[in-house]
C-alpha positions in Angstrom: 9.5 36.0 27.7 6.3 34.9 26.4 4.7 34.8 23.0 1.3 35.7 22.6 -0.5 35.3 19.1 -4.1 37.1 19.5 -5.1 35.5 23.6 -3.4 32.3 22.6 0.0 31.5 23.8 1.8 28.9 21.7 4.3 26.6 23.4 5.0 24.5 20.1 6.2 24.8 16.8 2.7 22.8 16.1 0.8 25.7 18.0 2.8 28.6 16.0 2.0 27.1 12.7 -1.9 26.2 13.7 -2.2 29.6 15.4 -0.7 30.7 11.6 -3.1 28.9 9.6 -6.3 29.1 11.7 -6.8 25.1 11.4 -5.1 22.3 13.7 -2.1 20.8 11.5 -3.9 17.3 11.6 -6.6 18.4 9.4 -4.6 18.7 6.7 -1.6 15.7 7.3 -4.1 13.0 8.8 -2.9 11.2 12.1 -1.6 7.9 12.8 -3.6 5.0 12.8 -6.9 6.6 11.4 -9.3 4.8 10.0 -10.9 5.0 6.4 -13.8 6.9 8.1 -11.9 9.5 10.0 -9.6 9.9 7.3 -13.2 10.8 4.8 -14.4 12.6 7.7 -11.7 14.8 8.0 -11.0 15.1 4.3 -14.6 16.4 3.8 -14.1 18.8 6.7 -10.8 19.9 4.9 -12.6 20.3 1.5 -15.4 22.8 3.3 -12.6 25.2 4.7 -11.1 25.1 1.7 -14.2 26.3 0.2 -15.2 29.0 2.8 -13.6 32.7 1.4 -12.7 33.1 4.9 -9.6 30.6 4.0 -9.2 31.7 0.6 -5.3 32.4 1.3 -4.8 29.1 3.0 -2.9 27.9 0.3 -0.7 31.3 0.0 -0.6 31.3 3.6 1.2 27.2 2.9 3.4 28.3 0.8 4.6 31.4 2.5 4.9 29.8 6.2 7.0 27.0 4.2 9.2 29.5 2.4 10.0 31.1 5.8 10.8 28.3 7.4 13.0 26.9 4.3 14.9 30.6 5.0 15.4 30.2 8.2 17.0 26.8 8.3 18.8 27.4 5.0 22.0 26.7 6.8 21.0 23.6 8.1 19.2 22.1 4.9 22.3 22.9 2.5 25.3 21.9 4.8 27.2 20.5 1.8 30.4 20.0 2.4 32.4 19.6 -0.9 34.1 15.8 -1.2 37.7 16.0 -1.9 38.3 14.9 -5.5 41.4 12.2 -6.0 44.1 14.4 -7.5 44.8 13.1 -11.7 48.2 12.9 -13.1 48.9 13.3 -16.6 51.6 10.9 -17.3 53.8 12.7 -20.0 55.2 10.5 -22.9 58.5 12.3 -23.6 59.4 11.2 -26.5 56.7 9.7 -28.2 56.1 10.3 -31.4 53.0 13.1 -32.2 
C-alpha cells in the first residue's frame, strides 16, 4: 500500500516528518561537514521562516510530531528492566542485652 501526503509520496521517516513540517529536516539540524558560511546561510534562511505567519505553528507543529513519536516508541524508550536487589539478613542477637 502506498502513502500519499497531498501529491507527495514519502518513502522515509525523513520525508514523513519534512512533508509534516513543510521544511527539509536539514534546515533546522545543519548537515555534516558544512562550513561557517552554509551554516549562516542556512541559519538566516531558518530565521525568515520562522518569521513568515505562514510557519507560525512550526514550533507547536515540533513539539507535537516529537510527543507522537515519544508515544509511539514508549515501549522501546522505557524498557527498564528492574535489577535484582542482593537479599539483606538481619542477624538477630539473641540474648543480648536491650
Amino acid at each position: 500500500m502506498r502513502t500519499y501526503i497531498g501529491h507527495q509520496q514519502p518513502v522515509s521517516a525523513e520525508d514523513f516528518v519534512e512533508l509534516a513540517l513543510g521544511t527539509p529536516v536539514e534546515l533546522w539540524l545543519g548537515a555534516e561537514g558544512e562550513t561557517d558560511e552554509e551554516r549562516a546561510a542556512r541559519l538566516d534562511a531558518a530565521r525568515d521562516i520562522l518569521a513568515d505567519p505562514e510557519y507560525s505553528n512550526l514550533p507547536d507543529d515540533v513539539a507535537r510530531i516529537a510527543a507522537e513519536v515519544i508515544e509511539a516508541h514508549a515501549p522501546e524508550l522505557f524498557n527498564v528492566v528492574p535489577l535484582a536487589r542482593p537479599v539483606r539478613h538481619r542477624s538477630s542477637r539473641k540474648g543480648a542485652a536491650a
